[in-house]
N, C-alpha and C positions, 0 to 999 in steps of 0.2 A: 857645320853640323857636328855636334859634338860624338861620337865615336859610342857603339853600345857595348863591345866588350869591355870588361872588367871585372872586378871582383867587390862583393861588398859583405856586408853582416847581412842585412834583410834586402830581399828585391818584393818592395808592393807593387802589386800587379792593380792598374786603377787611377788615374789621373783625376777624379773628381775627389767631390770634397774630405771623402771619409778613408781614401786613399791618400790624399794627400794631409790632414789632422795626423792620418797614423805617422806619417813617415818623419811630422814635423816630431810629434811626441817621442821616435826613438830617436831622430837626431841629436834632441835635446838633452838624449841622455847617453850621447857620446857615443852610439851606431854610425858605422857607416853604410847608410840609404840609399839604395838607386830604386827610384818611382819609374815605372815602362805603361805608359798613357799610349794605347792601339793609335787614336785619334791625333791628328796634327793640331790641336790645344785643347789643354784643362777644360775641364768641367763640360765636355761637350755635350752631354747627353742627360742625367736626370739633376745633375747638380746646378746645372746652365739652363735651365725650362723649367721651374719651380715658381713657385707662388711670389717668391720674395719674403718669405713670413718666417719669424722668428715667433717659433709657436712656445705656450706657456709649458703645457704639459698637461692642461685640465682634461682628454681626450683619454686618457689611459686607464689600463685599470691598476689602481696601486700596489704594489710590490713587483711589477712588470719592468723588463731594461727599459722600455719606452718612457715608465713614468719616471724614472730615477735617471736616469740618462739626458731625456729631455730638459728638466728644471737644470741639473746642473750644465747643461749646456746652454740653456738661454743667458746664465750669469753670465758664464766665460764668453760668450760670445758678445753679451753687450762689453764688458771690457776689452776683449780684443778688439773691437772695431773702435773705440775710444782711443786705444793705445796705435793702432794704426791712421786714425783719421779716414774711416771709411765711412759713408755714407749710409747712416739708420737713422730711427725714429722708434721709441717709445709708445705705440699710438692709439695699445688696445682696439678691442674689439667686442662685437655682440657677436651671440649665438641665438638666431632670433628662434621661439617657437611662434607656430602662423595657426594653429591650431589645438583642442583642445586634446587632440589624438596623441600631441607631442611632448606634452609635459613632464610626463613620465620619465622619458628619457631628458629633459631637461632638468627635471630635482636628481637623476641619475648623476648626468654631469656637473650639478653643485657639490653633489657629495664627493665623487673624483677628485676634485678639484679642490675641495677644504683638505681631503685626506694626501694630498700629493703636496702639500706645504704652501696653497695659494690662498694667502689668507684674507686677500684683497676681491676676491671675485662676490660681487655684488648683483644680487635677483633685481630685475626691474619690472615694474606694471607698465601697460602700454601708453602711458604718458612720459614716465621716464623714457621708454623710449626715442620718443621725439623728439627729448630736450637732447641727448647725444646724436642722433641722425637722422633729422627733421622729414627723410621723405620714406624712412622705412617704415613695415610693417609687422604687425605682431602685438601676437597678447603679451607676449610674456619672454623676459630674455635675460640671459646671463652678460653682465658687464666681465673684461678680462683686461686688466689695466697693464698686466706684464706682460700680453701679447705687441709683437712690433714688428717692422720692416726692413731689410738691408737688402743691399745689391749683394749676392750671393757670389758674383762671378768674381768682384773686388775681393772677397774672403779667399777664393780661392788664389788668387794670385799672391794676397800676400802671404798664406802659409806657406805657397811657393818660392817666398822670396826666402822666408824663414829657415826653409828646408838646404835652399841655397849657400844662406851664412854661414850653417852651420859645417859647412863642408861637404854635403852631400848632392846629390844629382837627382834632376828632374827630366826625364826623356817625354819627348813625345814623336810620333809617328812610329812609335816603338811598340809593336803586336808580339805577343807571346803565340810562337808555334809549338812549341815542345818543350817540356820537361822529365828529367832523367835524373837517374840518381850516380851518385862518385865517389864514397865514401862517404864520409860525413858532411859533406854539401850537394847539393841541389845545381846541375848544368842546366840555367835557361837556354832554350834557343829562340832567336830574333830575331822578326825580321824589319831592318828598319825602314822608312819611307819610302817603299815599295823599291828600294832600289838597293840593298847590301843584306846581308846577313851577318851577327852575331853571336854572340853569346855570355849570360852573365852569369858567373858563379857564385851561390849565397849559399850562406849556414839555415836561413829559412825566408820562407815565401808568405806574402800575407795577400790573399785576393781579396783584393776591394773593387773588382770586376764589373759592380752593377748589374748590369741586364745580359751580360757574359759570366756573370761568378758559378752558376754550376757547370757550366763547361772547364773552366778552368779549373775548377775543382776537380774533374773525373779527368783533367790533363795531368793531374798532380796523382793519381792513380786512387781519389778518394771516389766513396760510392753516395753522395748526396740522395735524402730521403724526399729531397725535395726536387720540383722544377720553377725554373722563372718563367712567369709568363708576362709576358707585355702588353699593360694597358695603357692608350693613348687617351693623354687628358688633351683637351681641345679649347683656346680661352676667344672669347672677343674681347674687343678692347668697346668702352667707351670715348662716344666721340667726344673734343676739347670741350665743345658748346655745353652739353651733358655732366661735367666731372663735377657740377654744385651737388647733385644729387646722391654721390656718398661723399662722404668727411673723411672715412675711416677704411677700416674692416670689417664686414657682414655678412656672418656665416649663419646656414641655417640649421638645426638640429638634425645630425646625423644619425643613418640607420643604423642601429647600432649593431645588425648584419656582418657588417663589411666594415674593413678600413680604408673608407673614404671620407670625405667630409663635406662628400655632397657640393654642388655649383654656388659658391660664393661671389662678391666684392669686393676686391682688394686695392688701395690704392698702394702705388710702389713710390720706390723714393725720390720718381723725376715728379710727382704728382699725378700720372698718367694712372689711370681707373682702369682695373682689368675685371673680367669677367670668367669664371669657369674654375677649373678643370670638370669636363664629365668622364667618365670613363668605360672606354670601348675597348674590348682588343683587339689588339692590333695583330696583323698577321705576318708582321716581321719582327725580330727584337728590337730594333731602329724604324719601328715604321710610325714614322708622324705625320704621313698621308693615307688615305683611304689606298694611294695608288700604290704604295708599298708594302710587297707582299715579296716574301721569298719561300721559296717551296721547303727547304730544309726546317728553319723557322715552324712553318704553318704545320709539317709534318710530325714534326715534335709536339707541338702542341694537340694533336690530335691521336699519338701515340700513348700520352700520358695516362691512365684510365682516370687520374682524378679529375681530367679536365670534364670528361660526359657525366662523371658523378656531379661537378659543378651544375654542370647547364641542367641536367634532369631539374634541380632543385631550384636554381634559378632561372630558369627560360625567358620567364616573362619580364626581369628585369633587364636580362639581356638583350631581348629586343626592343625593349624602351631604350636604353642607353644609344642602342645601332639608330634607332629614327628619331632621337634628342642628335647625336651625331650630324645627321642630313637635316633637317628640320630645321632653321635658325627661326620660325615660331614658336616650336617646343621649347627650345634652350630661354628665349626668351620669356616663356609663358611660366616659367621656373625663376627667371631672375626677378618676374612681376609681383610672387608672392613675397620678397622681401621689399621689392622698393614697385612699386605698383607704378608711378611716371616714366618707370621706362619704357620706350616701344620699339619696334624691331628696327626704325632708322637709325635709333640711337646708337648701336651698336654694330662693330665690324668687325669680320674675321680676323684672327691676327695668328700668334702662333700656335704649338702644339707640345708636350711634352710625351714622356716615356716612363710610366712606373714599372720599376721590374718588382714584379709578386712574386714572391713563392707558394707555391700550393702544393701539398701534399696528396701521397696516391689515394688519398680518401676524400678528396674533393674540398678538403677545406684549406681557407685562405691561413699565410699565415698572419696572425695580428703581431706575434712581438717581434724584435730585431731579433734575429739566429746566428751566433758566431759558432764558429765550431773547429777544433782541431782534427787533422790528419799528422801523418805523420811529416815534420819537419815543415808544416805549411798550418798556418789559420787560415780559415774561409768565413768571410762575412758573408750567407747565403740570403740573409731578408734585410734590409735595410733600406723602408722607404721612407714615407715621411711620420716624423719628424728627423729624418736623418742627417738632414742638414743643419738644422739647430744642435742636434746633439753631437755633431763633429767631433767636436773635440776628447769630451768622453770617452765615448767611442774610441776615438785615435787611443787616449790614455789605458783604455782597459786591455784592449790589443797589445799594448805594448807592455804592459805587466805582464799578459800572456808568454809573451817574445820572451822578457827576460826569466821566465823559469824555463827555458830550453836553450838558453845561448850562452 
């Protein structure tokens, strides 16, 4: 077990992917990095339970980090997995409208998407339909040829490796307890795999936290405007006998409410067909079960005032989402209106994911990514999806940050 104390230029506080993109990006530019990952491996939590999707960027609203961040991170990302031999696909996908209600927001989404540089996304009538995913449904749908798939956990390791060559450290089992200031660096204390304590000393700190970054934040003595809150996405899989029935990717026109993208089809790169995320919250930051609940967690969330501002305005989706959660007929009755042969045997529970939100004391979600400086530390405080497409970005703009204070 390699040793926590030392000294470095930057300590990213964060082991998944946008922790680790940063830490490769200042490596690369001759930092010395030590990454401190709480968990005993990478990507354990929203980076490791993601769709597998390498998203275009049609979803944004243009001039936003998400839509400029996104595209250039699906490029870099399809060359990085090329120049590593990781496992993707190219494979596009529909955004079906089922209705006449939706179209609206579906010419919304063309126009997004011509203005965000996707000059390939193609309107279909509901025959073209067919001809790309013979058992879906819908009037009317956006083709997205630059959308694809990759095993996300494979990316994360090799930036790992990356961060490696370069001379720098990657910990894990490694949980941030304290931060203190010494002069002109920053004393981590640590504690490592439940069994020593350390401590590392950096010139600056960059929390790429996830579903801990405003804690970490207000460790570092900053006053974040925001809080995380944790919604649990929930997927079934498709059984083998079933996987003729998508080709592809099949999403349905999202509320354009909220940043979610609503219960999709996703096939991943072993060819195994997933089904989901819905999204509930969860009553732990780590809670991927119904049965996981922790009182500090739940208290916080109920401290927040923008959380009851939320619910006041939302209630009645929030308790659709709770009994889509319990219900595998609901969840199904939801995957029916795009592909209508599926039926509830087709489909089994499988795992669950963790988005950490931010939400503001005014009850609103936040839609773009939020970095933000304090003093002698950046804080990534929103970064969901597309966060893992746009890694690398990401990593790069942090680290221009970095180098105008080191």
């Amino acid at each position: 077990m390699e040793p926590v104390d030392g000294s470095c230029d930057v300590a990213v506080i964060g082991g998944g992917l946008i922790g680790l993109a940063t830490a490769m990006a200042l490596s690369g530019q001759g930092k010395r990095v030590t990454v401190l990952e709480a968990e005993e491996r990478l990507a354990a939590h929203q980076s490791g339970h993601n769709s597998g999707v390498i998203h275009s960027g049609i979803y944004y609203q243009p001039g936003s980090l998400k839509a400029e961040l996104c595209a250039a991170g699906s490029r870099a990302l399809y060359r990085f997995c090329a120049e590593e031999g990781i496992a993707h696909e190219r494979c596009g996908k529909l955004i079906v409208a089922t209705s006449p209600e939706e179209l609206p927001a579906l010419d919304e989404l063309q126009r997004r998407g011509e203005a965000n540089g996707l000059d390939r996304v193609r309107r279909l009538a509901a025959q073209e339909i067919r001809e790309i995913e013979p058992h879906a449904a819908g009037i009317a749908a956006l083709h997205v040829p630059e959308t694809g798939i990759v095993d996300y956990l494979a990316v994360a390791r090799a930036y790992a490796r990356r961060i490696e060559t370069a001379g720098s450290r990657v910990l894990t089992g490694a949980r941030l307890t304290g931060v203190r200031r010494d002069g002109p660096r920053l004393l981590l204390e640590v504690k490592h795999a439940e069994t020593s304590r350390g401590a590392v000393a950096c010139r600056l700190l960059v929390n790429c936290a996830g579903l801990q970054s405003d804690r970490v934040a207000r460790l570092c003595g900053a006053t974040p405007d925001v809080r995380i809150f944790p919604f649990r996405g929930e997927y079934y899989d498709l059984d083998p006998a079933r996987r003729s029935l998508v080709r592809g990717l099949i999403y349905p026109v999202p509320d354009p409410r909220f940043p979610f993208l609503g219960v999709h089809l996703t096939r991943r790169v072993d060819g195994s067909i997933e089904a989901g995320p819905n999204a509930v919250l969860a009553l732990k930051r780590e809670g991927y079960r119904w049965r996981d609940v922790a009182l500090r967690d739940t208290a916080a969330i109920a401290a927040w005032p923008g959380f009851w501002r939320l619910a006041a305005r939302y209630a009645g989706i929030g308790v659709y989402e709770v009994r889509r959660s319990l219900s595998k007929g609901l969840f199904v009755r939801d995957l029916q209106r795009l592909v209508p042969e599926i039926a509830p045997a087709d489909v089994h529970r499988a795992g669950s994911g963790v988005r950490a939100q931010a939400l503001d004391a005014k009850g609103e979600l936040i839609d773009d990514f939020r970095i933000v400086r304090s003093e002698r530390a950046i804080h990534v405080l929103n970064a969901p999806s597309p966060g893992a497409t746009a890694s690398m970005p990401i990593g790069e703009r942090i680290a221009a940050m970095a180098a105008e204070v080191l």
